[in-house]
N, C-alpha and C positions, 0 to 999 in steps of 0.2 A: 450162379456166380461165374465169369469169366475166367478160363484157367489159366490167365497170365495176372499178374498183376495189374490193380486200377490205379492210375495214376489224375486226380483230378489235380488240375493246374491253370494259371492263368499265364501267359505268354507275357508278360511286361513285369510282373510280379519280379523282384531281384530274389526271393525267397524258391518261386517256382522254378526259377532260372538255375540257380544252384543244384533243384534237385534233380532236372531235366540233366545239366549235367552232367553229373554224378551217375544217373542210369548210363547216358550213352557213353560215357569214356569206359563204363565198363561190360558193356554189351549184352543189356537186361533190358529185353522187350516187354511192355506190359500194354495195357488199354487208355489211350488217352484221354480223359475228359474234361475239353475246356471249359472254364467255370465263366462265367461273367456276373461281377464282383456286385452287380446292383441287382439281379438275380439269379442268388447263388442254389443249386440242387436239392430237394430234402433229402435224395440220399447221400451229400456228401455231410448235409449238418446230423443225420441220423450216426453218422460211425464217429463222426468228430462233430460235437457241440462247439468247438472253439470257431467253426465253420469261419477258420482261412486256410488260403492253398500253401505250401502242396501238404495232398492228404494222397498218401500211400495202400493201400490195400489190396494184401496177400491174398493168395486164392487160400489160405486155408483159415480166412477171416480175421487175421493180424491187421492193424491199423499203426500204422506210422506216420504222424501229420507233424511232425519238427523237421524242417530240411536237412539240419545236421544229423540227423537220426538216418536222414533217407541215404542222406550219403555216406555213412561209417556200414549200414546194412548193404548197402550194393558194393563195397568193395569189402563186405565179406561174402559176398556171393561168388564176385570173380573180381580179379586183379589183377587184369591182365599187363599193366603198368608199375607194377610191383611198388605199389601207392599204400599198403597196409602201415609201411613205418613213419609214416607224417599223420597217421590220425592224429596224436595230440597234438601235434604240433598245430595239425589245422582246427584239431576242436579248442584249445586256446585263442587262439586269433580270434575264430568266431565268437568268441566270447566278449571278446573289445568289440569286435565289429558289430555285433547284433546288439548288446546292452549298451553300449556307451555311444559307437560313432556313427548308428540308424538314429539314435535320439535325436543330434545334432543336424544332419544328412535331412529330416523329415523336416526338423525347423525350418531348416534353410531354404528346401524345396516349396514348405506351403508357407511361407513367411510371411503373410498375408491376414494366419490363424494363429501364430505367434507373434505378437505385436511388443511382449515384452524386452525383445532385441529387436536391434535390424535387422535387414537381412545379410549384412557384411558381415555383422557380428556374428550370428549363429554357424557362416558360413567358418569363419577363422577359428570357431570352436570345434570344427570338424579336424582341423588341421593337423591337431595333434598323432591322428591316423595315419593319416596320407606321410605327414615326417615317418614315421615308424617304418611303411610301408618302402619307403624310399632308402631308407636303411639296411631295410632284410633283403631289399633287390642289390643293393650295393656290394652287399657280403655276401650273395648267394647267388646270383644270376633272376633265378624266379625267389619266392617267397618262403621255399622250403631248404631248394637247392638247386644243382645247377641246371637242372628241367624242371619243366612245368608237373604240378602234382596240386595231388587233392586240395592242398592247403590256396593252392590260386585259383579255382574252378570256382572255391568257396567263397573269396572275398569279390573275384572279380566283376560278377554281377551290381554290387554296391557303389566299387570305384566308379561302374561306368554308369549309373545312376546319378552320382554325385556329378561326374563330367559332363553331364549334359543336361543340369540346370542351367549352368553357362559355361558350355564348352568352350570359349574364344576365350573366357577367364581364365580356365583349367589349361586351357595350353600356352598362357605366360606364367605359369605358376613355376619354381624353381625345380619342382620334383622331375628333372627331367625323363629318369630311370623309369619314374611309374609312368610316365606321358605313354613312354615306347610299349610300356608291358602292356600297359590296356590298349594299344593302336594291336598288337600283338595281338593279342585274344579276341577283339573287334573283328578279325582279319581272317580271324581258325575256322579251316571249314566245321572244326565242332560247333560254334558258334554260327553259322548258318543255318545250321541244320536241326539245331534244337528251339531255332525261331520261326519256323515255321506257321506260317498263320493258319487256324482250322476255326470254323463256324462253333459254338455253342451247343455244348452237347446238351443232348434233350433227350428222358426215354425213348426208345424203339428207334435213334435213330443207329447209321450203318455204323459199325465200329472202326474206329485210328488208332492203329498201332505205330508206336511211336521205342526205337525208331525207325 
């Protein structure tokens, strides 16, 4: 086993994105393994049967495949942004965000397989979010407070998901505040640098350590 951490993940995934992240803002290198989604590794379905990304794996055989998991475990590793007092804060959120405003978000997006709304419809069901969203940026700067923290690493992968099923939509939308925060994060060289494109990992081949 690799004495860093294996990190299997796919690059487009809003889920991997979180937990990519969450490693680099906190300065925990491990083994990249990009997964591609139509053929996915039997070692990543061997340690996690739920065989989706990100799947985390410890060098002393720990498995952590929740992103919000991956991300409360890396900044209890190091913290170097003194990010430990927003965990609930951020593990709340993520709780709308992942059970309620992906439901709507995934309608909207393949609205083609949801035929039961339209696609306006499922779209304006999402909205209730993005209101909140535009709320806690109002009163706080970022989503925690008045810097960026774990609590916007975490959602902001979905926001910009959602804005670019029809970006030209999303930027006459009223949320101005959120418009700015995800052109913001867009813009971070964090956000560069955890998009990095790398080939499909396959046994034997050379190892990417990320980051």
């Amino acid at each position: 086993m690799s004495i860093l951490p294996i990190l299997y993940s796919f690059r487009r995934c809003p889920y991997a994105m979180r937990a990519r992240l969450a490693l680099y803002s906190s300065g925990i290198k491990c083994e990249l393994r990009e997964v591609v989604l139509r053929d996915k590794p039997s070692e990543m379905i061997k340690i996690s049967p739920k065989a989706t990304v990100p799947v985390l794996q410890l060098n002393d055989g720990t498995v952590i495949d929740e992103s919000h998991d991956i991300a409360v475990w890396a900044i209890g590793q190091n913290d170097p942004n003194d990010w430990h007092g927003y965990i609930e804060e951020m593990s709340d959120l993520v709780k709308i965000n992942d059970f309620r405003f992906k439901t709507h978000l995934d309608k909207y997006k393949y609205s083609s397989r949801n035929p039961e709304l339209s696609k306006e419809e499922h779209r304006e069901n999402a909205n209730f979010f993005l209101e909140h969203l535009e709320m806690l940026l109002e009163k706080n700067g970022f989503l925690s407070a008045d810097r960026q923290t774990i609590t916007d690493l975490a959602i902001f992968p979905f926001i910009r998901q959602f804005a670019f099923v029809d970006k030209n939509y999303f930027n006459t939308l009223k949320f101005n505040r959120l418009q700015s925060w995800l052109d913001y994060h867009l813009k971070s060289a964090m956000f560069k640098n955890i998009m990095t494109k790398y080939g499909q990992w396959q046994p034997g081949t050379k190892p990417i350590y990320f980051p």
